[in-house]
Backbone as JSON, one array per atom type, in Angstrom:
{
  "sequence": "XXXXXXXXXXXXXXXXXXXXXXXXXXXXXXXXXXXXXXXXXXXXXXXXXXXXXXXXXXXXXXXXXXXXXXXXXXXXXXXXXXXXXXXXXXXXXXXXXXXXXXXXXXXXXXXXXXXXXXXXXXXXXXXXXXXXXXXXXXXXXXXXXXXXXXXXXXXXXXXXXXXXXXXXXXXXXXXXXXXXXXXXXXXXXXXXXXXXXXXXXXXXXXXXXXXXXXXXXXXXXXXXXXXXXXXXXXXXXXXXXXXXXXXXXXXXXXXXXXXXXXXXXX",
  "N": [[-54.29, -91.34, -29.21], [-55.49, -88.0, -28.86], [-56.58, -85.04, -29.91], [-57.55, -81.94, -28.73], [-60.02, -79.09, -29.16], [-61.62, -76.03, -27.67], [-63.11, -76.41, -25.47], [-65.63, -76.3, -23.82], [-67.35, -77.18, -25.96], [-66.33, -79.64, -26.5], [-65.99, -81.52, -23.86], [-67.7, -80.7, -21.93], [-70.57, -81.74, -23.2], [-69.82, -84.49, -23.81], [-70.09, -87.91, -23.61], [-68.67, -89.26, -22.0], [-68.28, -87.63, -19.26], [-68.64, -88.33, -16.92], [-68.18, -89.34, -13.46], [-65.4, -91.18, -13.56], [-62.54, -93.04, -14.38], [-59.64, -92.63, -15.97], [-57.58, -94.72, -18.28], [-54.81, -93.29, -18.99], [-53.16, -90.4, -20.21], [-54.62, -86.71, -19.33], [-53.81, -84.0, -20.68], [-54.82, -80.4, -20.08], [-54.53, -77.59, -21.11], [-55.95, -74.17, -20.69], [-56.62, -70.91, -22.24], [-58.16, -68.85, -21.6], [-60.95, -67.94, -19.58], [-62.94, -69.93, -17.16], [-62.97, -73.24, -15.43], [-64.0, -76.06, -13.12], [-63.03, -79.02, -11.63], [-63.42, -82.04, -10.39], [-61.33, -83.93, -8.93], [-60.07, -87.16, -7.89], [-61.69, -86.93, -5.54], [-61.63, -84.65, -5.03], [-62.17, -80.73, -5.04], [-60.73, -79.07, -7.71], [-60.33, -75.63, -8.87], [-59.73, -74.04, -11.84], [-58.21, -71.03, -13.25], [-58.13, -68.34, -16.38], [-55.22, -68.26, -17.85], [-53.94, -71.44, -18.19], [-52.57, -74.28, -16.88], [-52.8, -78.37, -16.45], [-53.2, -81.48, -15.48], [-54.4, -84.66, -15.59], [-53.59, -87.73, -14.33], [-53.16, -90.97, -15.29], [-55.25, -94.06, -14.1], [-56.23, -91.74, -11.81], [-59.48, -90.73, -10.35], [-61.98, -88.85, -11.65], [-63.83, -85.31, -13.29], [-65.46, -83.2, -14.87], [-66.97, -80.59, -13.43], [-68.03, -77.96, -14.2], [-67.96, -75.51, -16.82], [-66.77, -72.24, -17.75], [-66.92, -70.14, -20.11], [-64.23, -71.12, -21.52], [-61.73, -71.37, -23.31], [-59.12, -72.87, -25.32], [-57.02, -75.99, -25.22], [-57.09, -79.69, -25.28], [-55.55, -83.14, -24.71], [-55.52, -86.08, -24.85], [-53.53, -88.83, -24.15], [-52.1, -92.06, -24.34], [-50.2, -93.75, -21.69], [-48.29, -95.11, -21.66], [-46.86, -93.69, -24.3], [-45.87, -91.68, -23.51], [-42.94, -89.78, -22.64], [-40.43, -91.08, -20.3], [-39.21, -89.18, -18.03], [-40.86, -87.23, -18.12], [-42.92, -88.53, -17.26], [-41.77, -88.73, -14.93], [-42.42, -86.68, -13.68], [-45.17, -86.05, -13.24], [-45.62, -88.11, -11.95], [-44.87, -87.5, -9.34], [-45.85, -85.85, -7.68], [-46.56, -85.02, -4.31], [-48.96, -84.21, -3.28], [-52.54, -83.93, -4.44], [-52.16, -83.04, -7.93], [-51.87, -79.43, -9.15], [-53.05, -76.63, -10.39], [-51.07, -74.7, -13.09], [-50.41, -71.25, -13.1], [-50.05, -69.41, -16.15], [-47.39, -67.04, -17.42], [-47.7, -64.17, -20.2], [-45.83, -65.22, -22.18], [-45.41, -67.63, -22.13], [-48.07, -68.67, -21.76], [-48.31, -68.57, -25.14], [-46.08, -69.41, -26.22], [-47.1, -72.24, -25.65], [-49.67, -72.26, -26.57], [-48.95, -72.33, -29.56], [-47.62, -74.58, -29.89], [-49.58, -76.3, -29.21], [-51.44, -75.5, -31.66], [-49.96, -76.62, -33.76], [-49.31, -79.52, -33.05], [-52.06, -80.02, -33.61], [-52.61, -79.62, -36.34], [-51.14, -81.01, -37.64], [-51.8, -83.52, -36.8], [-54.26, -83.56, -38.52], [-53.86, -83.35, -41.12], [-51.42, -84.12, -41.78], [-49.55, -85.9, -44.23], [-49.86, -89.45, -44.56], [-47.52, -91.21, -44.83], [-45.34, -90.38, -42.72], [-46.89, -89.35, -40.71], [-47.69, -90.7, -37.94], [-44.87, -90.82, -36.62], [-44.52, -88.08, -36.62], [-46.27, -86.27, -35.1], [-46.16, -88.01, -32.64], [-43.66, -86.79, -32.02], [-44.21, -84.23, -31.87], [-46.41, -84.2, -29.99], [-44.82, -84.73, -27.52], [-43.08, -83.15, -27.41], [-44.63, -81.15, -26.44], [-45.7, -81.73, -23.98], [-43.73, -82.47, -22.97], [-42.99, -79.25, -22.17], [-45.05, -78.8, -20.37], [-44.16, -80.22, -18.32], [-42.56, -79.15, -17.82], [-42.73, -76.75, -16.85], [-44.04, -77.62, -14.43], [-41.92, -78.88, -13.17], [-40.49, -76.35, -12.9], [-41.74, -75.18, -11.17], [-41.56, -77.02, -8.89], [-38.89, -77.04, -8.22], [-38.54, -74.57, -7.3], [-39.73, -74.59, -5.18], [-38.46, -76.8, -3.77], [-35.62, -75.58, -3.5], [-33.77, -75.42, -1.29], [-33.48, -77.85, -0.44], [-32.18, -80.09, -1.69], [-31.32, -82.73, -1.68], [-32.52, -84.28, 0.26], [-35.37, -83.77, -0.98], [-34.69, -85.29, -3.59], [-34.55, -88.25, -2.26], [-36.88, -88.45, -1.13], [-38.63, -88.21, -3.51], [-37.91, -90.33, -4.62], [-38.72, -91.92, -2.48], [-41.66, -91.95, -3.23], [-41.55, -92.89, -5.98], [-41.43, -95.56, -5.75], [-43.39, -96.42, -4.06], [-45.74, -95.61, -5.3], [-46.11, -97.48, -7.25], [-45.86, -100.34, -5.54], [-47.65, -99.83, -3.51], [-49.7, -102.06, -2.82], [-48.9, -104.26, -1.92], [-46.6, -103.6, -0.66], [-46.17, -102.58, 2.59], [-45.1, -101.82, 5.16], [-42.54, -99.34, 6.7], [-40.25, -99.73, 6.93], [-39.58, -101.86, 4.95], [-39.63, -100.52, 2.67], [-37.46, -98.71, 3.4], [-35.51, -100.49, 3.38], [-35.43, -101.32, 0.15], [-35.15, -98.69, -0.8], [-32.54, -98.87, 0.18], [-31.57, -96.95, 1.84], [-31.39, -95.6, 5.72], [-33.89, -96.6, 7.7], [-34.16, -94.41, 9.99], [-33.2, -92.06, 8.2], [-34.06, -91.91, 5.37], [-37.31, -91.61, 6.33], [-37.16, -89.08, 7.83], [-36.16, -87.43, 5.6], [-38.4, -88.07, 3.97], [-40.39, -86.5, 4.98], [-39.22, -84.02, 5.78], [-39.23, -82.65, 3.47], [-42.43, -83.05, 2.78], [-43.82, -82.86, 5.29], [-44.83, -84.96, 6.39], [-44.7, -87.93, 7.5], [-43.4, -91.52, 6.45], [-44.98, -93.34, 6.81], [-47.65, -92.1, 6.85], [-48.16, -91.4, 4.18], [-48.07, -93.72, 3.02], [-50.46, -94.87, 3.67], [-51.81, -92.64, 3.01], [-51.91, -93.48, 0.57], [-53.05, -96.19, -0.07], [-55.9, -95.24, 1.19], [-56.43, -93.65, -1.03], [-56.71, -95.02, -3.23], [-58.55, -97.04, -2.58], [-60.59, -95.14, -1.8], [-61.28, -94.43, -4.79], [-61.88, -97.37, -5.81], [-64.23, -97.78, -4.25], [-65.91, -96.1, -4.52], [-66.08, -96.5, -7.84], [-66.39, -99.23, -8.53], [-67.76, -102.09, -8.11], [-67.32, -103.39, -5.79], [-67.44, -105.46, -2.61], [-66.43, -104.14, 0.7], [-65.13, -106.53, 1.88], [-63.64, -107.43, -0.86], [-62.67, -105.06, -1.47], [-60.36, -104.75, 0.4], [-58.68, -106.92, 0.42], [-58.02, -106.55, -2.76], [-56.53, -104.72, -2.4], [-54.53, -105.63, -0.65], [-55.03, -106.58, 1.71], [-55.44, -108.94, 4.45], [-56.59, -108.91, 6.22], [-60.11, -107.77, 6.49], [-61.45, -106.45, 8.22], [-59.39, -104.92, 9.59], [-58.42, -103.17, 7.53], [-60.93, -101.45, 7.45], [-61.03, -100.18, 9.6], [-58.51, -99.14, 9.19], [-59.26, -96.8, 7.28], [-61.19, -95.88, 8.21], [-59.98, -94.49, 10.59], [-58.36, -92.8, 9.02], [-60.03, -91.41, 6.97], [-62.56, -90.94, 8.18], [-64.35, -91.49, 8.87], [-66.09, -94.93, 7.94], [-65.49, -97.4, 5.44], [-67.85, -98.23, 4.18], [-70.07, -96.0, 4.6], [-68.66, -93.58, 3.3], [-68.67, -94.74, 0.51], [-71.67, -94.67, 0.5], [-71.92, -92.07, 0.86], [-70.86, -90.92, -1.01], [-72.06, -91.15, -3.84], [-74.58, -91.27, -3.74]],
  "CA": [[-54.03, -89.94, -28.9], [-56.32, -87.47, -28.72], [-55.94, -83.65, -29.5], [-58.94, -80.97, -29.26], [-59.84, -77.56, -29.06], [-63.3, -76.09, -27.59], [-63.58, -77.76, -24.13], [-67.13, -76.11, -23.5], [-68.64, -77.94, -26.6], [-66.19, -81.02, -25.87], [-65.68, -81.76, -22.23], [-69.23, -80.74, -21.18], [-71.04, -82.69, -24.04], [-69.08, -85.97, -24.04], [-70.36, -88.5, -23.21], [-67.74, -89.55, -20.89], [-68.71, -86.61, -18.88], [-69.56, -88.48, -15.57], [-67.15, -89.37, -12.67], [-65.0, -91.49, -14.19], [-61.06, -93.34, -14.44], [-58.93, -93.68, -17.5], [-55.79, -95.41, -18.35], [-54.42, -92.66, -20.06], [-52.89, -89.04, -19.46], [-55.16, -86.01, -19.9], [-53.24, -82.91, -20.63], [-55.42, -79.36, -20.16], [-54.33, -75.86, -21.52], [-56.7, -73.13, -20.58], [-56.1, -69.81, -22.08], [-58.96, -68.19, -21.32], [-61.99, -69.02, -18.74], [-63.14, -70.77, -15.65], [-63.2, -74.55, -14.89], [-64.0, -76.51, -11.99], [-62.39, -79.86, -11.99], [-63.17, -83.11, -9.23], [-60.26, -85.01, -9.37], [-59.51, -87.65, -6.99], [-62.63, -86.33, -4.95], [-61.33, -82.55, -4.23], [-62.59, -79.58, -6.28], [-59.73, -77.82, -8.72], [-60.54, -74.43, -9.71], [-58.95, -73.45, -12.79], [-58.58, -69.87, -13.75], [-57.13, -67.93, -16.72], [-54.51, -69.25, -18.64], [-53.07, -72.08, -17.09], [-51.74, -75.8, -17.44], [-53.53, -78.8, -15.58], [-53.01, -82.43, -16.2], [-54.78, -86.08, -14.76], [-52.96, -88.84, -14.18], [-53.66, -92.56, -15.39], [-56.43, -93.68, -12.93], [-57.28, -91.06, -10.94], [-60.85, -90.71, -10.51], [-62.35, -87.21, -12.47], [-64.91, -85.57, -13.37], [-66.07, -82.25, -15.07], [-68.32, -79.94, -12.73], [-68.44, -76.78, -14.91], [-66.88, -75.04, -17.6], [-67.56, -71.03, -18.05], [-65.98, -69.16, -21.57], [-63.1, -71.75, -21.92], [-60.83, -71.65, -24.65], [-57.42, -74.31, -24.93], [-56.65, -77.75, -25.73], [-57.02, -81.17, -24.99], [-55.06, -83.76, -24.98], [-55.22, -87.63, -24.08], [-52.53, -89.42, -24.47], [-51.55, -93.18, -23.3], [-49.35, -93.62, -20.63], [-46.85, -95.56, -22.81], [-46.21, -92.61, -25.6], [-45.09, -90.36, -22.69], [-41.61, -89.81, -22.51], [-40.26, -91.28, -18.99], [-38.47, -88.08, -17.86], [-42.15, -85.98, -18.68], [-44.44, -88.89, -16.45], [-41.86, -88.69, -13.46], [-42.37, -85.23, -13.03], [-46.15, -85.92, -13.44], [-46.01, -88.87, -10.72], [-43.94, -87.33, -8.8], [-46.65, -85.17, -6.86], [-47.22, -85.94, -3.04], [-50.48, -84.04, -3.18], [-52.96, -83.77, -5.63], [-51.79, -81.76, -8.73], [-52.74, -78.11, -9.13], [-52.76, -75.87, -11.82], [-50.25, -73.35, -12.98], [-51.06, -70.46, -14.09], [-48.82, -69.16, -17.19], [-47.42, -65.77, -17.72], [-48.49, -64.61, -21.66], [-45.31, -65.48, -23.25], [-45.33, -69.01, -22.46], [-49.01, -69.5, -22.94], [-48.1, -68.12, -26.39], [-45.19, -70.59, -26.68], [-47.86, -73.37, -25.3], [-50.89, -72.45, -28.1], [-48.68, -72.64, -30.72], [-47.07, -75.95, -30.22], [-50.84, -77.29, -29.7], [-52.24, -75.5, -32.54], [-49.1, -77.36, -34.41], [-49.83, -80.42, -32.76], [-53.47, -80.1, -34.38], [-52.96, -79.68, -37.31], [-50.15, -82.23, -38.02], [-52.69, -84.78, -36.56], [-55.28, -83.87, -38.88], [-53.24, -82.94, -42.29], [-49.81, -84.88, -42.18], [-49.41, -87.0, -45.11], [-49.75, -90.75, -44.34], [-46.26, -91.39, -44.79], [-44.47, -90.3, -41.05], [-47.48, -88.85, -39.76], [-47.61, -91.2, -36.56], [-44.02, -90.3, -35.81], [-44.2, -86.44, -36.09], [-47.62, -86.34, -34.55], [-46.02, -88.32, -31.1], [-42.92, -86.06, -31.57], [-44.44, -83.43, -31.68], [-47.24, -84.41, -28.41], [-43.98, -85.09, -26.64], [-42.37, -82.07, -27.24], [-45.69, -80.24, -26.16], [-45.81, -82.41, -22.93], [-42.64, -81.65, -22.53], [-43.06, -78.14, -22.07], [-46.12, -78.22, -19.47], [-43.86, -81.04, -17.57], [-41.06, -78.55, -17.76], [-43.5, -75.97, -15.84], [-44.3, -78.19, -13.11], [-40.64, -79.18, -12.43], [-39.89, -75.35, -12.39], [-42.79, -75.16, -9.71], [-40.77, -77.99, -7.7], [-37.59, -76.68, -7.89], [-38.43, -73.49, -6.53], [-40.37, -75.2, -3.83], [-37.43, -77.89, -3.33], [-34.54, -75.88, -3.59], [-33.09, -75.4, -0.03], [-33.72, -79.45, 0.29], [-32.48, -80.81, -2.71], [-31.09, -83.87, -1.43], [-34.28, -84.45, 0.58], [-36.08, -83.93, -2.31], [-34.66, -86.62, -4.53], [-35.01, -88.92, -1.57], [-38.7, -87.86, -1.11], [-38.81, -88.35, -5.17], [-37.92, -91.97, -4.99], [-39.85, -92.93, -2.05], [-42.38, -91.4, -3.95], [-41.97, -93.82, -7.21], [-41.4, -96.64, -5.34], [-44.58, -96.54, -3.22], [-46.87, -95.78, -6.24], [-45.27, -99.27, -7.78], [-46.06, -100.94, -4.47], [-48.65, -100.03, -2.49], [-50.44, -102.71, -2.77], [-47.78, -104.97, -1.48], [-45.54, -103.21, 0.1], [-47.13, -101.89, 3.36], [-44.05, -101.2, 5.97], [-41.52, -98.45, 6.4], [-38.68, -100.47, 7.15], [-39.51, -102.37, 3.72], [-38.94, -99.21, 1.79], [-35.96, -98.5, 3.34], [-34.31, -101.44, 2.48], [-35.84, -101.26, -1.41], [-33.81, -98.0, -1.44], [-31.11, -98.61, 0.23], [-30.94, -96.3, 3.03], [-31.7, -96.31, 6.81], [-35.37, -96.02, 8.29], [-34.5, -92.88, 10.15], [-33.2, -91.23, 7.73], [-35.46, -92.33, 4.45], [-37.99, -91.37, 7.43], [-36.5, -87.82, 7.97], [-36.09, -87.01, 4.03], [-39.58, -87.61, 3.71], [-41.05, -85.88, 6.37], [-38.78, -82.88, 5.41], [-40.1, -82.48, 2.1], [-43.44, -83.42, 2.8], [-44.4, -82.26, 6.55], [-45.49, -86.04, 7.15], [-43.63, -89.24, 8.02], [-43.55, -92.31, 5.73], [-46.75, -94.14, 7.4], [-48.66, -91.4, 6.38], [-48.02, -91.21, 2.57], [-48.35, -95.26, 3.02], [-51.49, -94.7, 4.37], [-52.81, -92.07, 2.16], [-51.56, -93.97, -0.55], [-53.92, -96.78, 0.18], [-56.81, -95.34, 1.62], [-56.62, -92.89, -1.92], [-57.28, -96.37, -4.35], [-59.55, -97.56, -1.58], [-62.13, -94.73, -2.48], [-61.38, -95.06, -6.19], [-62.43, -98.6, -6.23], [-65.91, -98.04, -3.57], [-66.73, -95.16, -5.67], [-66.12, -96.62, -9.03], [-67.05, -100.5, -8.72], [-69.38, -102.58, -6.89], [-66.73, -104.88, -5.02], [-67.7, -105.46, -0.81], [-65.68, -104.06, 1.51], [-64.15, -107.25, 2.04], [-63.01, -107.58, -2.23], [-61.24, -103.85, -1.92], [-59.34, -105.05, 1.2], [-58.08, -107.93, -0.16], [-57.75, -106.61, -3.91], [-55.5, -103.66, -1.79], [-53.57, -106.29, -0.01], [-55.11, -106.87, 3.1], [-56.01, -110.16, 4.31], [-58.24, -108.65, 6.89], [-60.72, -106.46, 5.87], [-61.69, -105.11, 9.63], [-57.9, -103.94, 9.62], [-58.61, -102.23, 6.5], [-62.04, -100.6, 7.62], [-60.13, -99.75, 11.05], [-57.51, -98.13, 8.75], [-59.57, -96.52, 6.35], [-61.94, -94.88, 9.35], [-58.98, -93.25, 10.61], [-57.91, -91.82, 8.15], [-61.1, -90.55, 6.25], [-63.23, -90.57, 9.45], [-66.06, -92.59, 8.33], [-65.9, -96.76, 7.41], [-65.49, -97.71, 3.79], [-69.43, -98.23, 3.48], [-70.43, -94.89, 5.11], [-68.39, -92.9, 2.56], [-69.73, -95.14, -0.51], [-72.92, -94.37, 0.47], [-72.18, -90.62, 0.33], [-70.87, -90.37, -2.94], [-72.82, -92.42, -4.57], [-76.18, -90.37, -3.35]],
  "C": [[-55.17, -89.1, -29.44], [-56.42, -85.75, -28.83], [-57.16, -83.21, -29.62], [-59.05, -79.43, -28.47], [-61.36, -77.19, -28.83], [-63.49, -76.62, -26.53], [-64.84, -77.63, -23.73], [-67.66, -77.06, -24.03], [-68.02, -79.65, -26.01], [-66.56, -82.24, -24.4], [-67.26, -81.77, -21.52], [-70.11, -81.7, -22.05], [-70.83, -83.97, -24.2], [-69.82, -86.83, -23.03], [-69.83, -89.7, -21.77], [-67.65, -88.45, -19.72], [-69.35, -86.94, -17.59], [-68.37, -89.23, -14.78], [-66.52, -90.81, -13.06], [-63.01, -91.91, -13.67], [-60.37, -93.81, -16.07], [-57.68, -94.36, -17.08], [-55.09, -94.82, -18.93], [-54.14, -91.0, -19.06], [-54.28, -88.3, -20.07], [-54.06, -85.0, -19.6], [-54.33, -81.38, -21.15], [-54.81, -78.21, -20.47], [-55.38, -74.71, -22.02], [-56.37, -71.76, -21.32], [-57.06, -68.87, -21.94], [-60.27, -68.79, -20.69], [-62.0, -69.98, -17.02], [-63.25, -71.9, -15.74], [-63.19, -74.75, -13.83], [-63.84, -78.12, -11.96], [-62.97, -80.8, -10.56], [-61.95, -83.9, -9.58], [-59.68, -86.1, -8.0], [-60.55, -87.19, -5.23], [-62.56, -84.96, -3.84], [-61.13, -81.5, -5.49], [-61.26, -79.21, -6.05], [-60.23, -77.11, -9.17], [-59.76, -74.22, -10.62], [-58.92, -72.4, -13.64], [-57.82, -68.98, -14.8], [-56.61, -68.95, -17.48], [-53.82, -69.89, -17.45], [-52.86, -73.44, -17.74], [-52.57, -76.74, -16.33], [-53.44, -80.21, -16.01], [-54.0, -83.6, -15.13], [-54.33, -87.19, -15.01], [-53.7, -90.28, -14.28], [-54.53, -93.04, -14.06], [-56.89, -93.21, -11.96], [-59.17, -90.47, -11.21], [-61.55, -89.02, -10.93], [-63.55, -87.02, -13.09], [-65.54, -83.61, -13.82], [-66.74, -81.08, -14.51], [-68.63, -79.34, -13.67], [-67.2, -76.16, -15.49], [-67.31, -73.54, -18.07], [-66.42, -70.45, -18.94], [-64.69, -69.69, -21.65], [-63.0, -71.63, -22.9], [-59.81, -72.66, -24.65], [-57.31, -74.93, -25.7], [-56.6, -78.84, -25.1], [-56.67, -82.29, -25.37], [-54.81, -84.92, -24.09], [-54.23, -87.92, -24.77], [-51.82, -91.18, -23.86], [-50.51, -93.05, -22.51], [-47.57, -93.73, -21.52], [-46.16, -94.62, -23.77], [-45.82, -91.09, -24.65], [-43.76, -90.7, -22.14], [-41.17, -89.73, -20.31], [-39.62, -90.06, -18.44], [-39.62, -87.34, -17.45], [-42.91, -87.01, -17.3], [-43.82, -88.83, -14.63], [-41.7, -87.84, -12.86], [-44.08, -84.89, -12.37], [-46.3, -86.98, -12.23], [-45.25, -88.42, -9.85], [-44.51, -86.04, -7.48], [-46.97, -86.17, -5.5], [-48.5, -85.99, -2.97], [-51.4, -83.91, -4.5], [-52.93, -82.78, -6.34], [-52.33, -80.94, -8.7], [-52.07, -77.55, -10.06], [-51.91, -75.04, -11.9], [-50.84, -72.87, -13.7], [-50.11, -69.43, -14.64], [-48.83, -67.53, -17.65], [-47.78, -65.8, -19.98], [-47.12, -64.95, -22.53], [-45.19, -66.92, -23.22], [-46.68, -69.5, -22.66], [-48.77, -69.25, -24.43], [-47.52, -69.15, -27.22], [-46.52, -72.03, -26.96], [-49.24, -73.81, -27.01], [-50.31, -72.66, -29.13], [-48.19, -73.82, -30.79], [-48.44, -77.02, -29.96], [-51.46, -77.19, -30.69], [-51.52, -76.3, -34.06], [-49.13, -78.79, -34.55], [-51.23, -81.12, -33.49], [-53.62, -80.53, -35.4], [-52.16, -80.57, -38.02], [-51.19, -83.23, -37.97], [-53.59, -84.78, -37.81], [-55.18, -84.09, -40.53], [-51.8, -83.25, -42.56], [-50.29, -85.62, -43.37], [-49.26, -88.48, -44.22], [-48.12, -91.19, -43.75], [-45.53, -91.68, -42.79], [-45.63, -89.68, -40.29], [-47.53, -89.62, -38.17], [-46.19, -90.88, -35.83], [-44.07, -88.93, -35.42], [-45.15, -86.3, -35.33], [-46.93, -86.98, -32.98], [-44.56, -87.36, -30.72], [-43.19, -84.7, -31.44], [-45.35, -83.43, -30.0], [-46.18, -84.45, -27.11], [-43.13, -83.69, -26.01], [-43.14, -81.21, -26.22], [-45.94, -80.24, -24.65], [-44.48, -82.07, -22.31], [-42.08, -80.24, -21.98], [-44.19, -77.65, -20.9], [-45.43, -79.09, -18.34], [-42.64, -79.91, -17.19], [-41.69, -77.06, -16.64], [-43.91, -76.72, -14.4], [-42.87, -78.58, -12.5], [-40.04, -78.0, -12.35], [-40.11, -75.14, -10.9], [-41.81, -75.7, -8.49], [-39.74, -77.81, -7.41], [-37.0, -75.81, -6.96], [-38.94, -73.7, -4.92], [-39.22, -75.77, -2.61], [-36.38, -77.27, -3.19], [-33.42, -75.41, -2.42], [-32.73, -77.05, 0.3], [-33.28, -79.92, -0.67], [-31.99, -82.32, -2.65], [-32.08, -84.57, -0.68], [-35.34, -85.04, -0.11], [-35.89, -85.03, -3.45], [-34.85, -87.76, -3.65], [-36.36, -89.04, -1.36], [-38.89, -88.67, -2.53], [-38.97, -89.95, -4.95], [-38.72, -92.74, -4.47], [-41.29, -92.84, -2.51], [-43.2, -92.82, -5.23], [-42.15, -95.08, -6.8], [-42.94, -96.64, -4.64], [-45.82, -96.53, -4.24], [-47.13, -96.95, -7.35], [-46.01, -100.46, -6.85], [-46.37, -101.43, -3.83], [-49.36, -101.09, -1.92], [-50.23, -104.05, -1.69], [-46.69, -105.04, -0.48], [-45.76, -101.99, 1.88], [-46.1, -100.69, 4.74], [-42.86, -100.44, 5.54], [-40.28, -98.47, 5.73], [-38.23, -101.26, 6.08], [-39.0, -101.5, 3.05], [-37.75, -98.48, 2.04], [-34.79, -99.04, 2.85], [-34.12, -101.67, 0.86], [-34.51, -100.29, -1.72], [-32.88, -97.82, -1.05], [-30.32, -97.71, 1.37], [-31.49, -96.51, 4.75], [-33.18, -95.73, 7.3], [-35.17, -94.68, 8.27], [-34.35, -91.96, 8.94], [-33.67, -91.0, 6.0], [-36.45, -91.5, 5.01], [-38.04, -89.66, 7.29], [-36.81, -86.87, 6.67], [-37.2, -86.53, 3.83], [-40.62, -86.65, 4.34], [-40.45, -84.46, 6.3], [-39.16, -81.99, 4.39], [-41.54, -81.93, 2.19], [-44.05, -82.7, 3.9], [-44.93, -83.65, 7.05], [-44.55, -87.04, 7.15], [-44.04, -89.97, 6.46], [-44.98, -92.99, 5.43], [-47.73, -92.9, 6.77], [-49.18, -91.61, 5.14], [-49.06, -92.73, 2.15], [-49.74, -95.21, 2.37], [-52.72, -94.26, 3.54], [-53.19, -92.57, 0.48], [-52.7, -95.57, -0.95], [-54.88, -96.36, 0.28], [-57.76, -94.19, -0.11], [-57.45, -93.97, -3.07], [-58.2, -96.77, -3.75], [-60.91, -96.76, -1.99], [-62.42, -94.81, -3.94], [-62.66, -96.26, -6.51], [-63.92, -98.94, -5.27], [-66.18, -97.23, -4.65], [-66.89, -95.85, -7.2], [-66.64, -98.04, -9.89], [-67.72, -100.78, -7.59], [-68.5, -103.5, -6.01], [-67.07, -104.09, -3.5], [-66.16, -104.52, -0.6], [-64.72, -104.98, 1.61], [-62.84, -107.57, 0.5], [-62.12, -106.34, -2.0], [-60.2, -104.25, -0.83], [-58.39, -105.86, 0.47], [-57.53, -107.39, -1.77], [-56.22, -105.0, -3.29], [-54.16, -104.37, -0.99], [-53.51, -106.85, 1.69], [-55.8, -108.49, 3.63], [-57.11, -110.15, 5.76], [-58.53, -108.05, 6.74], [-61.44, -105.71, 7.73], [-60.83, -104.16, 9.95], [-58.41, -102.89, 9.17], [-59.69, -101.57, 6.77], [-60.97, -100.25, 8.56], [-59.58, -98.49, 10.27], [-57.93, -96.54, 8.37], [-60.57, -95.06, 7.11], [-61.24, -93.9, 10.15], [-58.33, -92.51, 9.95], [-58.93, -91.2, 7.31], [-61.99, -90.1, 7.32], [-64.49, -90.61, 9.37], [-65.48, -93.8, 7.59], [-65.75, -96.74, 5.88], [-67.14, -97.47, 2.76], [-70.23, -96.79, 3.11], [-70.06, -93.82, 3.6], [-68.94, -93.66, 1.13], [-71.24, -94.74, -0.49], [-73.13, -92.62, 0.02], [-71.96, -89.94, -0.54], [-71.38, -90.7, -3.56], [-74.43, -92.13, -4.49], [-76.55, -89.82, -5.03]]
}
């Protein structure tokens, strides 16, 4: 775990500071300042006070940071309270920032500047427990802002919405493996169409889509981030032909697997 304060001198200076995947949460709290965020290879602006998190390997990456103030906080996957990560996986599209009226950033700085200083000045003794009950609590509170977000979004649909939710967890479990509709219907239990329906209500897209995007999303991950062929990400994705998988991959990004390696990678 990881707490810090300063993201100009941190974040821009670090040496980890180049497009990049962890295994680990990051949790951001802005309260003053501009950022510009790649995440998953689509600029986040982040303005103001606000909240902003990155998920265990998505691919990220710094651009610029102008008169930030906040906190930062890594955290492993494991020391996040299940309740807090399936609000955090629980995004169709890629997360976006909220931005916090001043009494809850208020709430927010003080349970990081609490957070801080526990980490740095606990006694030996219980410090590793209060120190993750406290990160939890803290996490708890920026997870508790994004499931307001969703509620208000969700709440004409809410049966929809927990349907959506599941095919959601299940598919990010999956992917790799689990390629058809009609599979995921039977996982949870209900019928194509209306699994089908749920999602597509929620969402604005069918099942195949998500599938789809859900694949072709790890697919640039792993050109952008290692050296394996074309034919190694097919196969390490689950395909046992890799022309499929270009086929796929070209319709849906709208350039081959290679094509787009080549252009990030300039």
């Amino acid at each position: 775990m990881e707490m810090t304060d300063g993201y100009d001198e941190f974040m821009m200076n670090s040496p980890k500071n180049i497009i990049h995947r962890d295994d680990h949460y990051l949790f951001l709290f802005m309260d003053t300042g501009d950022a510009l965020f790649t995440v998953d290879f689509e600029d986040i602006r982040i303005t103001g006070s606000a909240i902003f998190y990155v998920r265990p390997g998505q691919v990220h990456f710094v651009s610029s940071l102008r008169d930030v103030k906040g906190w930062f906080l890594a955290i492993d996957a494991m020391l996040v309270e299940k309740a807090y990560k399936n609000i955090f996986e629980g995004q169709f599209y890629t997360q976006r920032p909220i931005n916090l009226d001043a009494p809850v950033s208020a709430r927010l700085d003080d349970a990081a500047r609490l957070l801080y200083d526990v980490r740095e000045e606990e006694p030996a003794s219980f410090s590793d427990v209060v120190t993750l009950n406290l990160a939890n609590a803290y996490i708890g509170m920026i997870a508790g802002q994004y499931a307001d977000r969703q509620d208000k979004l969700q709440q004409h649909a809410s049966r929809s919405s927990m349907i959506a939710q599941q095919f959601k967890e299940l598919l990010s479990e999956n992917y790799k493996t689990v390629k058809s509709p009609t599979q995921y219907a039977e996982k949870l239990n209900y019928s194509l169409s209306h699994l089908n329906e749920s999602v597509k209500n929620i969402t604005g897209f069918p099942m195949s889509y998500w599938i789809h995007q859900q694949v072709v999303l790890e697919a640039k991950r792993l050109l952008y981030y290692t050296d394996m062929d074309v034919k190694e990400v097919a196969y390490s994705l689950g395909y046992e032909d890799h022309t499929y998988f270009s086929r796929l991959f070209s319709k849906v990004v709208g350039s081959p697997p290679g094509a787009f390696r080549n252009k990030f990678q300039k």
